[in-house]
C-alpha positions in Angstrom: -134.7 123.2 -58.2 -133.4 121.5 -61.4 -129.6 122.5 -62.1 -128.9 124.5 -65.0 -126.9 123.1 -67.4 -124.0 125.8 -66.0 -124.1 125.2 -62.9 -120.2 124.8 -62.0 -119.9 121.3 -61.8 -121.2 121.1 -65.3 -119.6 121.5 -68.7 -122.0 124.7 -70.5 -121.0 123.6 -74.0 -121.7 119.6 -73.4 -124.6 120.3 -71.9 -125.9 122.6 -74.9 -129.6 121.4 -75.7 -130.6 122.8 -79.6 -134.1 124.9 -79.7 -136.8 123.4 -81.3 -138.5 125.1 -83.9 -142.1 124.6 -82.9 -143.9 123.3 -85.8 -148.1 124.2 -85.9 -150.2 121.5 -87.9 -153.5 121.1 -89.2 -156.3 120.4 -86.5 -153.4 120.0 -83.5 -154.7 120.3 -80.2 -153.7 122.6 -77.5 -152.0 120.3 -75.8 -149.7 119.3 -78.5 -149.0 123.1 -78.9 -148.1 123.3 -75.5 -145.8 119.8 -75.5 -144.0 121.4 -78.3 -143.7 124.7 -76.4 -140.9 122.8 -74.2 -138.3 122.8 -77.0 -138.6 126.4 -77.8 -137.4 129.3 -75.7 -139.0 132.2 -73.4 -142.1 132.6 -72.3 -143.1 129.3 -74.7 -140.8 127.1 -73.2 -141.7 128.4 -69.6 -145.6 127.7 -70.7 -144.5 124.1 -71.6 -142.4 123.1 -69.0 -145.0 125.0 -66.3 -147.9 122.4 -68.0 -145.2 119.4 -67.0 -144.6 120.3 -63.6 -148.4 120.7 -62.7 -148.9 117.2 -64.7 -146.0 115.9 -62.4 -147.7 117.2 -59.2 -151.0 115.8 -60.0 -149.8 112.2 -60.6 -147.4 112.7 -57.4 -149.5 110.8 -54.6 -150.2 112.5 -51.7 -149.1 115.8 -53.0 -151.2 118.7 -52.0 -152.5 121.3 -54.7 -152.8 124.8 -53.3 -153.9 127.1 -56.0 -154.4 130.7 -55.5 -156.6 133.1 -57.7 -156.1 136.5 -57.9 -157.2 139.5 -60.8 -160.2 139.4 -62.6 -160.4 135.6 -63.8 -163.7 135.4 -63.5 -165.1 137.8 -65.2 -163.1 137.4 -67.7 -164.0 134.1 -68.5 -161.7 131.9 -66.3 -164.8 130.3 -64.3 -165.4 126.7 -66.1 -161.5 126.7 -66.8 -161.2 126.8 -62.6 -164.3 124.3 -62.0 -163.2 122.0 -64.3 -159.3 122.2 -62.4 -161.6 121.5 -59.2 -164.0 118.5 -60.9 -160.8 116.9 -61.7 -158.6 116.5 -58.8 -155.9 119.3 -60.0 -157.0 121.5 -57.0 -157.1 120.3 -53.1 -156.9 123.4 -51.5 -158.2 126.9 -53.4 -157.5 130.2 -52.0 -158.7 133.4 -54.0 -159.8 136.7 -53.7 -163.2 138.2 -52.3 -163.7 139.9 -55.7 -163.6 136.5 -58.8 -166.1 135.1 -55.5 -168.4 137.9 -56.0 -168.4 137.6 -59.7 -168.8 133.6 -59.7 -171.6 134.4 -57.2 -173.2 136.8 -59.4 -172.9 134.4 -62.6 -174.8 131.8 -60.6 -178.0 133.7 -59.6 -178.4 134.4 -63.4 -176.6 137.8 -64.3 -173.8 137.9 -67.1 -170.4 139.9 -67.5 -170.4 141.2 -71.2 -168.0 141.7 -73.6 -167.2 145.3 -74.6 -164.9 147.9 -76.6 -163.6 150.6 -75.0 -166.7 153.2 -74.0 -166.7 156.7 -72.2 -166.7 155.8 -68.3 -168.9 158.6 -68.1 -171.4 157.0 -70.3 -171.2 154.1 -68.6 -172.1 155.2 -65.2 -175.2 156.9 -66.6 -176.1 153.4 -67.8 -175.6 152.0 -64.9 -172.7 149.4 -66.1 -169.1 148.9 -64.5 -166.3 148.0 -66.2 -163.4 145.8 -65.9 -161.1 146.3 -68.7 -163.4 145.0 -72.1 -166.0 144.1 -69.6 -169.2 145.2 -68.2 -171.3 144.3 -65.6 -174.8 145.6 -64.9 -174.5 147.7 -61.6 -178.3 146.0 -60.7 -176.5 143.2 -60.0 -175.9 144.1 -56.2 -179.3 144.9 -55.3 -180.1 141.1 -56.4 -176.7 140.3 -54.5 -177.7 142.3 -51.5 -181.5 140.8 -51.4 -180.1 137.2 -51.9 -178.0 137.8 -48.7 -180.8 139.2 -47.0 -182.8 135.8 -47.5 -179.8 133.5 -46.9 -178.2 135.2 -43.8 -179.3 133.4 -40.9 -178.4 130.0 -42.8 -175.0 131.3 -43.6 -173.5 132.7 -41.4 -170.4 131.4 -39.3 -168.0 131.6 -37.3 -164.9 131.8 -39.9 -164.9 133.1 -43.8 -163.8 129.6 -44.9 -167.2 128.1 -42.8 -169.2 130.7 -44.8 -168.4 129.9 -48.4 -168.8 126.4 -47.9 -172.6 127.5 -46.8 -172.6 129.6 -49.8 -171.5 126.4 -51.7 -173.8 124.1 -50.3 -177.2 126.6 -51.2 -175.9 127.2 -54.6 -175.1 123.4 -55.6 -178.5 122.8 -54.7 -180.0 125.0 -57.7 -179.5 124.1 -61.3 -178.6 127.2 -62.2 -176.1 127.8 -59.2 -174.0 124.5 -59.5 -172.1 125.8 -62.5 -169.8 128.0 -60.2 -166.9 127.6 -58.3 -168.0 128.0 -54.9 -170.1 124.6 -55.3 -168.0 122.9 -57.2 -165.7 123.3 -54.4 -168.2 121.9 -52.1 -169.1 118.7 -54.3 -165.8 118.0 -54.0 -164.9 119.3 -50.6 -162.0 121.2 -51.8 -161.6 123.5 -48.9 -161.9 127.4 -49.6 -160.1 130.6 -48.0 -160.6 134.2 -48.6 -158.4 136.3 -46.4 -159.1 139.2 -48.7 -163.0 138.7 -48.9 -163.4 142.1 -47.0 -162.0 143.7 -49.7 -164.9 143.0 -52.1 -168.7 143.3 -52.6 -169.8 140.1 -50.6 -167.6 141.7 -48.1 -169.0 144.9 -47.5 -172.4 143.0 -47.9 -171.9 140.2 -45.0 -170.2 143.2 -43.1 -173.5 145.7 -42.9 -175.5 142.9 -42.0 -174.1 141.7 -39.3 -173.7 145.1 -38.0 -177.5 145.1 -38.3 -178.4 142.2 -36.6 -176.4 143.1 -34.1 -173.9 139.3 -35.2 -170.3 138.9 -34.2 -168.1 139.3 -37.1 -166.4 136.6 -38.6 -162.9 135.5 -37.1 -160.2 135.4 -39.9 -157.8 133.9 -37.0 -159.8 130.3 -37.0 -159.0 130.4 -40.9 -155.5 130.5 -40.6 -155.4 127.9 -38.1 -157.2 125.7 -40.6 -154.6 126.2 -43.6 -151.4 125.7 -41.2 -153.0 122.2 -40.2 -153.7 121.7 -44.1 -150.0 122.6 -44.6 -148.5 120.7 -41.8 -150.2 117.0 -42.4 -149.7 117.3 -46.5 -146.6 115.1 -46.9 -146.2 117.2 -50.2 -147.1 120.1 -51.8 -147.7 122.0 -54.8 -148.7 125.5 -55.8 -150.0 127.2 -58.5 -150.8 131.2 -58.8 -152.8 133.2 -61.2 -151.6 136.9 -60.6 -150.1 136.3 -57.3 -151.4 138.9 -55.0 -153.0 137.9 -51.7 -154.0 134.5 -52.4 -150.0 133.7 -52.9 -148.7 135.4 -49.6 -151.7 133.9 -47.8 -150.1 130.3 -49.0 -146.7 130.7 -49.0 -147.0 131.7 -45.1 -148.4 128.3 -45.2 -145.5 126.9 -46.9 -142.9 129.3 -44.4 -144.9 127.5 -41.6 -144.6 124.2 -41.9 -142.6 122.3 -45.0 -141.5 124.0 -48.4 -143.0 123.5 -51.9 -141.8 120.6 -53.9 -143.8 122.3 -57.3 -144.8 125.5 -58.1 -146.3 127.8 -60.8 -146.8 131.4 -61.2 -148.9 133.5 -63.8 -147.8 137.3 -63.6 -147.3 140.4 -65.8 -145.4 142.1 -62.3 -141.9 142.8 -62.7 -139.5 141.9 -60.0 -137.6 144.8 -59.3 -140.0 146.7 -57.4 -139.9 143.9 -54.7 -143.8 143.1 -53.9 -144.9 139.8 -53.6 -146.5 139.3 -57.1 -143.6 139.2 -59.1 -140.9 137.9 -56.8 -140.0 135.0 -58.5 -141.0 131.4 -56.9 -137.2 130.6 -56.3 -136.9 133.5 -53.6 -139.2 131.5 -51.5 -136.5 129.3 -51.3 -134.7 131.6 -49.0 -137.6 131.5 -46.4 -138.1 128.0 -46.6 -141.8 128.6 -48.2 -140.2 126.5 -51.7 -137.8 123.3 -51.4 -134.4 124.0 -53.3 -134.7 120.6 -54.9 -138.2 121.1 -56.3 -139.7 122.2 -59.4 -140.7 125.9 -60.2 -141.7 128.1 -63.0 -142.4 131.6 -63.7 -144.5 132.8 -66.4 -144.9 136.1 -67.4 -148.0 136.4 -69.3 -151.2 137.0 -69.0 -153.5 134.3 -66.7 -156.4 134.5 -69.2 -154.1 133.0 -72.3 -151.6 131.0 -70.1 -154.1 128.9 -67.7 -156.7 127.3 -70.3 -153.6 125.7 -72.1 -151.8 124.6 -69.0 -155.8 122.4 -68.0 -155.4 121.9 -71.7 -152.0 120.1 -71.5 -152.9 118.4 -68.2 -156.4 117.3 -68.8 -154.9 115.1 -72.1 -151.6 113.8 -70.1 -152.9 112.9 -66.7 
């Protein structure tokens, strides 16, 4: 990790670095916003130096990019940001939760989330509509879900999760309406995919009374973990980037304990650190379990994903 300018070897005052006022202009670019983020101070200058350590790591050669998704990102309008990160090498390895696949499956056989003020829950279940926060989803949505698994099964199904959503991939990359999603994207590019939470979500419980049904063996989580620690151990470097935390982070920061620490890292959370969960333990802990390298580069964030990750593509997708 970079020294602060107080470390004890150092001089505080002659190391003093003035803020930087951070001056808006007429038709400036998100990008420029965020460059200009780096002279200021909290969460700004986190935001600005978190978009030039994920720059650094993509121009680092033969530094893997873990990137782990976690709350609702994609139905809250996170999904091109994420397919876009894929399309243009700034993701090698992408780990999420069962739930933001269920909802980028559901967006790519044709159903919307929708935008909404706050609405009596009770109402809404007489209508039929769930909510997440200002959005609604259809309930309907998981009889076409259901039906769609019903017709894809046998073609499908495999022997571990990460197996199974490359299938998923594959079927929806071959529909025009299906390749906007992140499960193909991430097999055009053979970005490989991991979902050690995916039982805790819709395609989950889905996949789960089928194969009871036909009488399949269930899916072995164990050849999926094998799979990461080998995509751990031969990356000579490695980055990471989290949205939320949550599973997705512990499941690659065993990685990281496992074989070599982190050289970058970046983490999106609103979780505060004192109650000691994984979510907002700050990236530097990790380097007391050897998950993070104490002479790489990490940031913290706390803010919300949905505002902080668009500007962080923004800032990369105009540098890199």
């Amino acid at each position: 990790m970079a020294k602060s300018p107080c470390d004890k070897e150092h001089n505080c005052k002659e190391n003093l670095r003035p803020v930087k006022a951070l001056k808006i202009t007429k038709n400036m670019s998100a990008s420029k916003i965020v460059q200009g983020m780096k002279g200021t101070a909290y969460n700004a200058r986190s935001l600005g130096e978190a978009g030039e350590i994920w720059l650094e790591a993509c121009k680092d050669k033969g530094c893997k990019k873990f990137f782990g998704l976690a709350g609702a990102q994609v139905p809250g309008g996170m999904k091109q940001v994420i397919i876009d990160m894929i399309e243009n090498n700034m993701i090698d390895i992408f780990v999420s939760t069962g739930a933001n696949l269920t909802h980028d499956l559901i967006e790519a056989l044709g159903f919307h989330h929708y935008q909404a003020n706050h609405i009596d829950d009770k109402i809404l279940h007489q209508q039929k509509l769930d909510r997440i926060y200002d959005v609604l989803m259809k309930s309907e949505v998981y009889q076409t879900l259901e039906k769609w698994f019903e017709n894809n099964f046998d073609e499908i199904n495999s022997e571990s999760v990460s197996e199974f959503l490359e299938k998923i991939g594959k079927i929806l990359n071959s529909t025009e309406q299906g390749k906007n999603s992140v499960l193909a994207a991430c097999y055009r590019k053979k970005v490989p995919i991991f979902s050690a939470p995916i039982t805790n979500s819709g395609i989950g419980l889905m996949v789960w009374s089928m194969m009871l049904r036909k009488k399949k063996p269930l899916m072995n989580d164990f050849n999926d973990l094998n799979k990461m620690l080998d995509l751990a151990w031969i990356s000579k470097k490695k980055a990471v980037f989290y949205t939320n935390s949550g599973e997705p982070k512990n499941y690659i920061q065993q990685a990281m304990q496992f074989s070599t620490p982190a050289q970058y890292g970046i983490q999106i959370t609103t979780e505060p650190t004192s109650p000691g969960g994984s979510s907002g333990a700050p990236l530097r802990e990790g380097i007391s379990w050897g998950k993070m390298s104490d002479k790489g580069r990490f940031m913290d964030i706390f803010c919300d994903s949905t505002i902080v990750l668009p500007l962080i593509y923004s800032y990369v997708l105009d540098n890199l």
